[in-house]
C-alpha positions as CSV (number, residue, x, y, z in Angstrom):
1,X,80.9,-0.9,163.6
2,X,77.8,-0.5,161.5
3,X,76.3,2.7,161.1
4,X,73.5,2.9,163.8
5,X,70.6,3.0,161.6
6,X,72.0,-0.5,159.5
7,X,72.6,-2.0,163.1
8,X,68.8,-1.4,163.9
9,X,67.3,-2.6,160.7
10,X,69.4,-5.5,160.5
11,X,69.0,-6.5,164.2
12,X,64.9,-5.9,163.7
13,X,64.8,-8.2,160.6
14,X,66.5,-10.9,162.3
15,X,64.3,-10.8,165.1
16,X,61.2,-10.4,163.1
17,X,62.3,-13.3,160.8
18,X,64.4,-15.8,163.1
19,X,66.0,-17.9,162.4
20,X,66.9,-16.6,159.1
21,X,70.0,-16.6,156.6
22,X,71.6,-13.3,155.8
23,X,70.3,-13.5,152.1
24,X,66.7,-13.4,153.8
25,X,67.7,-10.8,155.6
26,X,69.2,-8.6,153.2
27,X,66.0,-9.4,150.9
28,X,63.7,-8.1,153.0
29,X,65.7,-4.4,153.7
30,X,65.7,-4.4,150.0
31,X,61.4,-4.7,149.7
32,X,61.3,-2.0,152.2
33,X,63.8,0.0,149.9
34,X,66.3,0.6,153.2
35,X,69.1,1.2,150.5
36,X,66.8,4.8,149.3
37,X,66.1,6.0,152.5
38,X,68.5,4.4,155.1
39,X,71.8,4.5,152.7
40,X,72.3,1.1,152.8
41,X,74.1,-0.7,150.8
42,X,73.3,-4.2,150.1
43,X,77.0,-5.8,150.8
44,X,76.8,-3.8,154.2
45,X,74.4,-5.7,155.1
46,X,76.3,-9.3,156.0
47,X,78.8,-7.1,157.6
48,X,76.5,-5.9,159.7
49,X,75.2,-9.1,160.7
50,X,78.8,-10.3,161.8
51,X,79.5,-7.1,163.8
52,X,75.7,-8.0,165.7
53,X,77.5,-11.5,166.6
54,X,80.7,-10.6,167.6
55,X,78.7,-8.0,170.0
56,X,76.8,-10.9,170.7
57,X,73.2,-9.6,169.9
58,X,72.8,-12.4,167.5
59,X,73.9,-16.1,167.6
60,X,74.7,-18.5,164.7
61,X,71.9,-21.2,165.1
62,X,72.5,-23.2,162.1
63,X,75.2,-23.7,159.4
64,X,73.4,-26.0,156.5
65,X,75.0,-26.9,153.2
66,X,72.9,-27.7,150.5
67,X,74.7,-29.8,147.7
68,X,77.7,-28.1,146.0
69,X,76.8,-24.7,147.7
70,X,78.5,-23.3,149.8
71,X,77.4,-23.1,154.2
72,X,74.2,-20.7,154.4
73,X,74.5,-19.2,158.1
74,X,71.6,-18.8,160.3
75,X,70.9,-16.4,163.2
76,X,68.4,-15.3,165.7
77,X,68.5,-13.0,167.9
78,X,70.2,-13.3,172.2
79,X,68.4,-11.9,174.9
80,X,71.0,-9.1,174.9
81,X,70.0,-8.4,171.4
82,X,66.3,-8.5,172.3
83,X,67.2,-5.4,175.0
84,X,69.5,-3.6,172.5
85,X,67.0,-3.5,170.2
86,X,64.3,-2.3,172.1
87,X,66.6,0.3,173.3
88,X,68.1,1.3,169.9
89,X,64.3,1.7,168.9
90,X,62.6,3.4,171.9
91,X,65.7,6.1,171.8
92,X,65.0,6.5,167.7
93,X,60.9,7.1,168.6
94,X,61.7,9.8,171.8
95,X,64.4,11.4,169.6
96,X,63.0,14.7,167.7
97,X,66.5,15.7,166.7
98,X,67.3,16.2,163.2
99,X,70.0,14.7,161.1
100,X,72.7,17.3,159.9
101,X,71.4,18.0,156.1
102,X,73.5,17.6,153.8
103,X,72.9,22.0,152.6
104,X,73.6,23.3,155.8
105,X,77.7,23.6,155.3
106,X,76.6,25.5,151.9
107,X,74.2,27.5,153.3
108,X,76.4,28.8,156.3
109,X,79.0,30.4,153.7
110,X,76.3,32.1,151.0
111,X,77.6,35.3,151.7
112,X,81.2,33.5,149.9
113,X,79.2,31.9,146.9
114,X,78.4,33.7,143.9
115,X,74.5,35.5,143.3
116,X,73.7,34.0,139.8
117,X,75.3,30.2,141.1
118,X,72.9,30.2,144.1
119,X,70.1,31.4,142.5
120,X,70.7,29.1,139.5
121,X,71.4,26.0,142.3
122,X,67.9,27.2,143.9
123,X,65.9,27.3,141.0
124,X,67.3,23.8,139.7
125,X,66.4,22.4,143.7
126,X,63.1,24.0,143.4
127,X,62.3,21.8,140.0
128,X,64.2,18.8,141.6
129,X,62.0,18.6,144.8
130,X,58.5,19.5,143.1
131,X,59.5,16.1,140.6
132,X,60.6,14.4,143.9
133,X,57.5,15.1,145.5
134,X,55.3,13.7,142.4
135,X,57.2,10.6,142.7
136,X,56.7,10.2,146.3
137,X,52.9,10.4,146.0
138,X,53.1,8.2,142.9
139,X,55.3,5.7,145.1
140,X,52.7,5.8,148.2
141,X,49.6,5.7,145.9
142,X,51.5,2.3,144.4
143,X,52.2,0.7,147.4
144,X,49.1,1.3,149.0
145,X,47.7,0.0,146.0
146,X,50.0,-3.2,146.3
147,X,49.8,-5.7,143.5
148,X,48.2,-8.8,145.3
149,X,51.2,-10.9,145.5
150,X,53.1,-10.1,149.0
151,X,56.2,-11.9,147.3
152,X,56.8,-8.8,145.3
153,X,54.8,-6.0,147.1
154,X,56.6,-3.3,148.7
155,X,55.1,-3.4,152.5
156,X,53.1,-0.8,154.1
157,X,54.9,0.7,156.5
158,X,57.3,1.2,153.6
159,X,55.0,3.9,152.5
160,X,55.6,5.6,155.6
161,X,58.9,6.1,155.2
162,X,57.8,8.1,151.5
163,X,55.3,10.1,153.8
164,X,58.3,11.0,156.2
165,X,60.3,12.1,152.9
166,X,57.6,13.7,151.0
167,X,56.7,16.3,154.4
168,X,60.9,16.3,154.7
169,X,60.9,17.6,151.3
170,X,57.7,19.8,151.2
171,X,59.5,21.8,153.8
172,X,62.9,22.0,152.1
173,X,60.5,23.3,149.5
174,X,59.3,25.9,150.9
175,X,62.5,26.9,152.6
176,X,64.1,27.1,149.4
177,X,61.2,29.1,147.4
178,X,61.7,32.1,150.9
179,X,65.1,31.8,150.5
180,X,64.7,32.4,146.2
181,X,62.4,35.7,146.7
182,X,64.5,37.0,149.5
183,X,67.5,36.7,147.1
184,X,65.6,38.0,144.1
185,X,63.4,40.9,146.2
186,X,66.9,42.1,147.4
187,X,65.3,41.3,150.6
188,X,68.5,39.2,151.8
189,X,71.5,40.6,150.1
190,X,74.4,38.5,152.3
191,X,76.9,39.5,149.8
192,X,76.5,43.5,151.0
193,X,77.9,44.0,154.0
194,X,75.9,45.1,156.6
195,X,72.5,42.7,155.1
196,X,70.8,41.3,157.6
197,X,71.6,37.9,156.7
């Protein structure tokens, strides 16, 4: 089964676009820049879209052949997909739990990672999120900015999803800059026993 997140998108675009081919579909996850954000992968997407029908949340509507090529399929979405999908989303909104970050397993054993490797790693992350966070305002300011021609602009709401990720990483920021000066200050020593890490 797709990952939930692919399932949504996939199901949304489909409905928002129906009846559509899956190259339509997959074209419009990639102007909104779903493989950055959402991890997925462009192939993943036409597998998604047959796991959606055999769950019967889309139906094939069409099969056309254009000359020499080969059968372009095209769906829209049932009635059961219409619920699922309102579901799927709703729980998403209501939802404040989050995701497992990809850190945490590392930070749960610093007491077992060497001083000069972690504070090396944290200085390097500090530098990687301050340039990740100048290219996240560049990318908002740019699509905000759009170009005039829809055909190639990245859409709005896209630059949400930068906003969600630049305050994601402004707090990883600052998380990681405590976490530096406690190290350095001697403030959090979790390789003494007895620190109150």
């Amino acid at each position: 089964m797709a990952p939930p997140s692919t399932r949504l998108l996939v199901l949304g675009v489909v409905r928002m676009l129906q009846p559509v081919h899956g190259y339509d579909v997959r074209r419009e996850l990639m102007s909104w820049r779903a493989e950055d954000w959402a991890n997925i992968a462009p192939g993943s997407i036409y597998g998604a879209l047959k796991t959606l029908e055999r769950d019967r949340l889309i139906e094939v509507v069409d099969t056309k052949r254009q000359g020499a090529r080969p059968a372009r399929t095209v769906y829209q979405v049932t009635d059961e997909g219409e619920k699922e999908y309102h579901a799927m989303l709703r729980n998403l909104w209501w939802e404040a739990k989050a995701g497992p970050h990809p850190l945490l397993p590392a930070v749960v054993q610093l007491p077992f990672s060497q001083r000069d490797d972690v504070v090396a790693a944290l200085k390097a992350r500090i530098h990687r999120l301050e340039s990740d966070l100048t290219l996240a305002e560049r990318d908002i300011a740019r699509i905000l900015e759009g170009s005039g021609d829809h055909r190639y602009d990245t859409p709005f709401h896209a630059a949400e999803v930068s906003r969600l990720s630049h305050a994601l990483a402004e707090a990883e920021l600052r998380w990681t800059r405590d976490l530096l000066q406690r190290i350095e200050s001697g403030d959090l020593d979790p390789w003494e026993r007895g620190s109150p890490a």
